[in-house]
N, C-alpha and C positions, 0 to 999 in steps of 0.2 A: 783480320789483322791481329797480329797477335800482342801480348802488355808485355811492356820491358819495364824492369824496377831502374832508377838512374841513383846518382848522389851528386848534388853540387859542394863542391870542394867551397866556391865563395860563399854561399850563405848557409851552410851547412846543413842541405835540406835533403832528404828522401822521398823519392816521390814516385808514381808509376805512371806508363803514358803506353795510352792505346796507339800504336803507330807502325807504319811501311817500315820494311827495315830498310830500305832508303832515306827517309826522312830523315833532318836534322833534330836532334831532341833539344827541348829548351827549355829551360828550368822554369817552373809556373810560378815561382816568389820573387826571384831576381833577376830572372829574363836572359841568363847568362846562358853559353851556348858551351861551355864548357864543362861538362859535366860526361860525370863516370859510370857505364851501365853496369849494374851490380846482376851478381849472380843469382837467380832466384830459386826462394828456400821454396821445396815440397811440402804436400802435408805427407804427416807418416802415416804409413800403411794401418790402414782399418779404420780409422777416425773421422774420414771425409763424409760419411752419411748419417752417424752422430752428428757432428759441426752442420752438415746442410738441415738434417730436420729440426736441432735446435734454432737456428735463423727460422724456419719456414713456423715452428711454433713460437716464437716472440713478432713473426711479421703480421702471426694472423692474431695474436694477442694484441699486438697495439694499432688493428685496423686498419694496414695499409698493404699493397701489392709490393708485391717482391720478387726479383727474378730466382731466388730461389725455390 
């Protein structure tokens, strides 16, 4: 399943949701079913394995598992 970024317009919240692209999405602060799938940002080229091995060295610095 793939994560869509959404925004509700009523409580003006951004949020992401693992879901079917069938599914209705529904804002998880205000419950509203009206909400706008935003377009989602990439990381830029070359950065992504810096970004994942700093997470993987602060996950194993502060003790806990991590899907990274």
């Amino acid at each position: 399943m793939p994560l869509y970024e959404f925004h509700c317009p009523d409580c003006i919240a951004d949020f992401e949701l693992l879901m079917r692209s069938g599914d209705a999405p529904v804002c998880p602060t205000c419950g509203s079913t009206a909400v706008n799938r935003l377009i989602s940002r990439v990381s830029p080229p070359g950065k992504a394995k810096g970004i994942a091995a700093a997470a993987r060295t602060q996950a194993k610095r502060e003790g806990h598992l991590s899907n990274f």
